[in-house]
N, C-alpha and C positions, 0 to 999 in steps of 0.2 A: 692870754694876751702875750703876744711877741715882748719881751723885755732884753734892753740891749745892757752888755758890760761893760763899762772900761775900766782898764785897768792900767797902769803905770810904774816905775818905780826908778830909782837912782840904777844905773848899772854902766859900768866903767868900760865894757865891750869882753868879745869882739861885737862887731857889728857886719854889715851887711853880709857878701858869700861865705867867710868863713863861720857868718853864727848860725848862717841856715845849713851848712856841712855839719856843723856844732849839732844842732837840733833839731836835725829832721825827724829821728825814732821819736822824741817830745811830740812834734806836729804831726806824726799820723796817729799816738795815741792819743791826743786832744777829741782826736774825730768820733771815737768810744764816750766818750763822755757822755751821761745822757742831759737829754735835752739841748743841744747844742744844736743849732742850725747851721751857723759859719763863724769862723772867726779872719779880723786880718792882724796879723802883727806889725807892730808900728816901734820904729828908732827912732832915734833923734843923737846923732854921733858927736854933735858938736854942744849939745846940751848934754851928754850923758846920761838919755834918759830911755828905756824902753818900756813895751807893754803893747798890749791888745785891747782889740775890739771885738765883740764878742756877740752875737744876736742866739737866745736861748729863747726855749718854746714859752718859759712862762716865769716868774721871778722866784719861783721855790728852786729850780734848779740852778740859776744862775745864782743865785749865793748860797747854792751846797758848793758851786763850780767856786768860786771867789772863795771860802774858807778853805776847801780845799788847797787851791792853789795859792792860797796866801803862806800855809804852810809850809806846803812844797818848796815856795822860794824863799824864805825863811831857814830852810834847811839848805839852801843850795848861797846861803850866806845876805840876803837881801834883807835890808833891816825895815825898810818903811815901804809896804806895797799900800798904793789908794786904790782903791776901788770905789766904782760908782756904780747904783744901777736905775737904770731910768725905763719909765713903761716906753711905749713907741705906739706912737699916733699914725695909725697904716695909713688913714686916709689921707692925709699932710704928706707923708712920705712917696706913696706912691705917684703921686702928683710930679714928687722932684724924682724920680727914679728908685728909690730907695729901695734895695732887694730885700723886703720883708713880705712877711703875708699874710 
């Protein structure tokens, strides 16, 4: 079953063109990941906050994805990352657009 990630965390920037200049080699090796369908990254500049959305094949991957990358940003100095992960109702979704499958 499709299970979606979000994920969040305090970060001070940069933010929009120069974080995706920042981490673009990050966003093509995201794509290697397995079980990874798509992700979108998502800021929030004036709240300080970033993170992703994340749609993986099934929820054992997405929280190897989530531990993984909790540590990653842990290491790259980010002290409180949330992560959520939720199944996904295709039927419901596909109704409103939702690119799952």
């Amino acid at each position: 079953m499709a299970t979606l990630l979000q994920v969040d965390f305090d970060f001070p920037g940069p933010f929009g063109e120069e974080l995706s200049t920042m981490l673009e080699k990050l966003a093509e090796s995201i794509n290697e990941e397995a079980g990874l369908i798509w992700k979108i990254w998502t800021e929030n500049e004036k709240e300080k906050i970033a993170g992703g959305i994340y749609l993986f094949e099934n929820k054992s991957t997405a929280q190897n994805y989530l531990d993984m990358h909790s540590a990653r940003l842990k290491e790259m100095g980010v002290e409180d990352v949330r992560g959520h992960i939720f199944d996904v109702n295709g039927p419901l979704s596909s109704i409103n657009k939702g690119p799952v499958f």
